[in-house]
C-alpha positions as CSV (number, residue, x, y, z in Angstrom):
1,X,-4.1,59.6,55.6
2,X,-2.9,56.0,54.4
3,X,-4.7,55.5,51.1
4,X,-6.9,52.3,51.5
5,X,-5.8,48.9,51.1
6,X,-6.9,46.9,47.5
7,X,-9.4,44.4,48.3
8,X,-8.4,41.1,46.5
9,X,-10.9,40.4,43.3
10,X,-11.8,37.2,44.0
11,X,-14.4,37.5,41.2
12,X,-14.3,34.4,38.7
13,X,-12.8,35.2,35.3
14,X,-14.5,33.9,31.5
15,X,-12.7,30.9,30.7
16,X,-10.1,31.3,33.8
17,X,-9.7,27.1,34.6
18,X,-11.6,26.2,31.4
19,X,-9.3,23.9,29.2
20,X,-6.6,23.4,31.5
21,X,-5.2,20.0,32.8
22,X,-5.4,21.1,36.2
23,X,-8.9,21.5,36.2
24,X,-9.4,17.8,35.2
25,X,-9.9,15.4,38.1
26,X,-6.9,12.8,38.9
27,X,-8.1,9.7,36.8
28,X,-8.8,12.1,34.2
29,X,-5.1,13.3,34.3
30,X,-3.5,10.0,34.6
31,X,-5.7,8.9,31.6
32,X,-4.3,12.0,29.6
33,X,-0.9,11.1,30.2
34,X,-0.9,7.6,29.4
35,X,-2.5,8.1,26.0
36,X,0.4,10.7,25.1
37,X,2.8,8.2,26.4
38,X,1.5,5.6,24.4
39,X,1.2,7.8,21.2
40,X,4.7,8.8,22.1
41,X,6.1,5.2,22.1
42,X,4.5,3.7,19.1
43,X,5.8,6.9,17.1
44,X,9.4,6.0,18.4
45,X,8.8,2.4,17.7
46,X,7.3,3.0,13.8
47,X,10.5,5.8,13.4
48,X,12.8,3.4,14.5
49,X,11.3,0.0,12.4
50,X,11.6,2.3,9.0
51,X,14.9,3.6,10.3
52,X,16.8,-0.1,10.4
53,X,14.9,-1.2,7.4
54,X,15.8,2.1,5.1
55,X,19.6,1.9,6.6
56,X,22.8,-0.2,5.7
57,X,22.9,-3.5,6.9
58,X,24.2,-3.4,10.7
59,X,24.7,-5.0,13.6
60,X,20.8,-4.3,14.6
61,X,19.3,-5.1,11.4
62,X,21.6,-8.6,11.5
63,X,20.1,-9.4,15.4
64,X,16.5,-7.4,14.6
65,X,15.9,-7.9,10.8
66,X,13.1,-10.2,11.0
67,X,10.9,-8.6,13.9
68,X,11.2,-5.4,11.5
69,X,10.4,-7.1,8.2
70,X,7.4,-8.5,10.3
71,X,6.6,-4.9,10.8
72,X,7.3,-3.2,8.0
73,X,5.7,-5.6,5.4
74,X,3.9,-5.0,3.1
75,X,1.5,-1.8,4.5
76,X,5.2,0.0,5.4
77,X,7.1,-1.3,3.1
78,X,9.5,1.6,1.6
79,X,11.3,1.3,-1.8
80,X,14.7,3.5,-1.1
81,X,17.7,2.8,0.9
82,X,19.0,5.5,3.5
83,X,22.3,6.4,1.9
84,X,21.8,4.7,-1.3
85,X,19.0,5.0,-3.6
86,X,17.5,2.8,-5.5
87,X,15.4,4.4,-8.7
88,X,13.1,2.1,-10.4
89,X,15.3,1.4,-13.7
90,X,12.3,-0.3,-15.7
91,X,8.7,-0.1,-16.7
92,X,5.8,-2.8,-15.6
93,X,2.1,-2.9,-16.7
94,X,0.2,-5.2,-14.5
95,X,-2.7,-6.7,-16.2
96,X,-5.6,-9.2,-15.0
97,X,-8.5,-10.3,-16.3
98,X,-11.8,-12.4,-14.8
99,X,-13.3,-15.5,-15.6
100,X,-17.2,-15.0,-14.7
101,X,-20.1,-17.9,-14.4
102,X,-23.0,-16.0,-15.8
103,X,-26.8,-16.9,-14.5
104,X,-27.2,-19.6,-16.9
105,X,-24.2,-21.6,-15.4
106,X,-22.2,-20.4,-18.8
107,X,-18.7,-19.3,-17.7
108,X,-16.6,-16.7,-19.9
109,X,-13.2,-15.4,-19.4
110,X,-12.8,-11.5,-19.9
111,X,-10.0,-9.7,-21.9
112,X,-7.2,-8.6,-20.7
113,X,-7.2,-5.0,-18.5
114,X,-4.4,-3.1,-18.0
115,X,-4.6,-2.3,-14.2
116,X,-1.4,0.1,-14.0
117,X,-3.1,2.3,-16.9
118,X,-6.0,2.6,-15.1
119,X,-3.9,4.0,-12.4
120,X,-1.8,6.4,-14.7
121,X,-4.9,7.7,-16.3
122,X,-6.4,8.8,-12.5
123,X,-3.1,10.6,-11.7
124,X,-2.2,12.2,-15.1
125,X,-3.4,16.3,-14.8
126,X,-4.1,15.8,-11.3
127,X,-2.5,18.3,-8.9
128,X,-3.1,15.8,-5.7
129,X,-3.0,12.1,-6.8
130,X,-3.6,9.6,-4.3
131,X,-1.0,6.9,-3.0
132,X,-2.6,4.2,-4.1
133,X,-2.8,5.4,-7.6
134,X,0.6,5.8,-7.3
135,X,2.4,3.3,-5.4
136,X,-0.4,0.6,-4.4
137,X,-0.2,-1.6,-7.5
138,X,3.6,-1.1,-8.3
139,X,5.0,-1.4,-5.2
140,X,2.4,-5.3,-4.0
141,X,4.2,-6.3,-7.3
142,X,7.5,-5.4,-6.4
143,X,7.1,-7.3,-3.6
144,X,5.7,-10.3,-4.9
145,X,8.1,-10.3,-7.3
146,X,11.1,-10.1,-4.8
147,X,9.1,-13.1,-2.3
148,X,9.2,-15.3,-5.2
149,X,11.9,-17.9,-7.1
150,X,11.6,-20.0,-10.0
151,X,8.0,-21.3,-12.0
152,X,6.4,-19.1,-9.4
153,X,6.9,-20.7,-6.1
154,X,6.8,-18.8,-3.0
155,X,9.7,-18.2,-0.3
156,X,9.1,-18.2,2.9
157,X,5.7,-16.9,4.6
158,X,6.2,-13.6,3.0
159,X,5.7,-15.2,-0.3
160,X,2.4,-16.2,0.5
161,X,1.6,-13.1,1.8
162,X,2.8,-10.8,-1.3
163,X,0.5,-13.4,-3.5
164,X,-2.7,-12.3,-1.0
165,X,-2.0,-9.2,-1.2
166,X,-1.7,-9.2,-5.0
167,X,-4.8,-11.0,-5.2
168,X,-6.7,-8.7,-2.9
169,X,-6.3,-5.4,-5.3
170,X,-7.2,-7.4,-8.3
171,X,-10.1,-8.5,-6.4
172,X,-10.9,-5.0,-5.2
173,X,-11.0,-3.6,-8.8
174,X,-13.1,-6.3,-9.8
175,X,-15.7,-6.9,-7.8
176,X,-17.5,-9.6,-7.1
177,X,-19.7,-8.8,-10.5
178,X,-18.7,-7.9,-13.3
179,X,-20.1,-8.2,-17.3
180,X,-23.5,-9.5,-16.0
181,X,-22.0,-12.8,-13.8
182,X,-20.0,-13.3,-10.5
183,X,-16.3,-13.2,-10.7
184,X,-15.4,-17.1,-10.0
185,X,-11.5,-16.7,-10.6
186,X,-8.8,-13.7,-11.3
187,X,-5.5,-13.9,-13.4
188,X,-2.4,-11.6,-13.7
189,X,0.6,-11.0,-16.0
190,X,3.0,-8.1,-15.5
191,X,4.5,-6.9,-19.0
192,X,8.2,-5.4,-18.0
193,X,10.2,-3.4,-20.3
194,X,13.5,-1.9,-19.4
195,X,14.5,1.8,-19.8
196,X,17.2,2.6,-22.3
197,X,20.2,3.9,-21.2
198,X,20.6,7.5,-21.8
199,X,22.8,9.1,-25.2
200,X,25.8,10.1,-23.3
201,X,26.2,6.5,-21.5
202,X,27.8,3.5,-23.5
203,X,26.0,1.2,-21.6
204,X,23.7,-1.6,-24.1
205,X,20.4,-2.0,-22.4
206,X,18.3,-4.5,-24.1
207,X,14.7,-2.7,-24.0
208,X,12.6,-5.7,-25.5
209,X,9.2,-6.2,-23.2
210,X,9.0,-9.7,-21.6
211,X,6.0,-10.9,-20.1
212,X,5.1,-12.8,-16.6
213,X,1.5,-14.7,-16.6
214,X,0.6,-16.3,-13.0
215,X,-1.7,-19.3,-12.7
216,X,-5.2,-18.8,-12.3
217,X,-6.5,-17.8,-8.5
218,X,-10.0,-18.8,-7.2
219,X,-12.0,-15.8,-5.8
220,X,-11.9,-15.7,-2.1
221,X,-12.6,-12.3,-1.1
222,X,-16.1,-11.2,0.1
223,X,-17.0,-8.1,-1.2
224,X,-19.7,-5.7,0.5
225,X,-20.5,-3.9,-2.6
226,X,-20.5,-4.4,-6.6
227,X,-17.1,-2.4,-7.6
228,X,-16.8,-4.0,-10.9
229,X,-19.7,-2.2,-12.8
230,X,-18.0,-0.7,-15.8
231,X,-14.2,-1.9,-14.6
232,X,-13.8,-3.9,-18.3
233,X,-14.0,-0.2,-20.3
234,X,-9.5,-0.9,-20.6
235,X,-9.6,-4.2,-21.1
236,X,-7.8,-5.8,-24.7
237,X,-9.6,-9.0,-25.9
238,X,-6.7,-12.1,-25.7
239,X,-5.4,-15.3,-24.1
């Protein structure tokens, strides 16, 4: 006798369909693929902006350079050169203080705070520092400082914008209160001071600390919370 033929199992399997592309309807597929597609290409487009702005000058960055610096500044912004770095070869301590209208109408200028000690103290014995303790304050500096020529004056629309941008962390680690009043106006000077050379080099560095102040800048950032309580706990009393 011929042994009986295997009736097909057409019994439905746990989890057989479930999770699979297949199973979606066609929309639902079409929509799935676009959003990869669009992921895809804006990865390929932010690879290749950091690309031409971290490499040697080309012919693409000569025809291109502007869209990219459009793109890359300042939230992109990268401090290094593909092929040749650039270490930073000095030391800067931004500081800022607050001039604050109290209730009474009284206005009183606050000391001086060291904002970039503030920052080392947070990532000092910290396994995982954050990249705005690190790089934030230094690196809006750094490009304010490179957007900017002689008694302060801006160049081009990027100079502007690096003096926002400035203005908007000091802002932010202000507050719009602070010492019992409202924060009316914000100043900043950077203290630089160069790092000796090492003993087995004969180059002469001259390590004496000189010292940028900027004008005065009227508050114009809304903030939706105090973040100045207990911000003044650095500062150093002076002009």
């Amino acid at each position: 006798m011929e042994p009986p033929e295997a009736s097909e199992d057409t019994r439905p399997r746990p989890g057989g369909d479930i999770g699979r592309t297949g199973a979606l309807s066609l929309p639902s597929r079409i929509a799935v693929a676009l959003g990869i597609a669009v992921v895809a290409v804006g990865t390929c487009v932010h690879l290749l902006a950091v690309f031409l702005h971290v490499a040697p000058e080309n012919t693409a960055t000569e025809q291109h350079g502007d869209l990219v610096a459009e793109y890359i500044y300042p939230e992109f912004e990268q401090n290094w050169k593909l092929f040749a770095p650039n270490p930073v070869q000095q030391n800067t301590h931004i500081w800022a203080r607050a001039e604050v209208r109290k209730n009474d109408g009284d206005t009183t200028t606050t000391g001086w705070t060291d904002l970039t000690a503030m920052d080392i103290a947070k990532i000092l014995h910290n396994p995982a520092p954050s990249h705005a303790n690190q790089n934030e304050l230094r690196r809006a500096w750094s490009f304010y400082t490179s957007t900017h020529g002689d008694q302060n004056r801006p160049i081009g629309m990027r100079g502007e914008l690096s003096r926002a941008y400035v203005q908007r962390i000091v802002e932010d680690r202000f507050g719009t209160h602070l010492d019992g009043g409202t924060v009316e106006r914000v100043q900043v000077r950077a203290a630089t001071t160069p790092v000796a050379a090492p003993p087995w080099s004969d180059e002469r560095i001259d390590t004496k600390t000189t010292y940028q102040v900027l004008p005065w800048w009227p508050v114009t950032q809304e903030q939706g919370q105090d973040q100045g309580q207990g911000q003044g706990q650095d500062q150093e009393d002076g002009s």
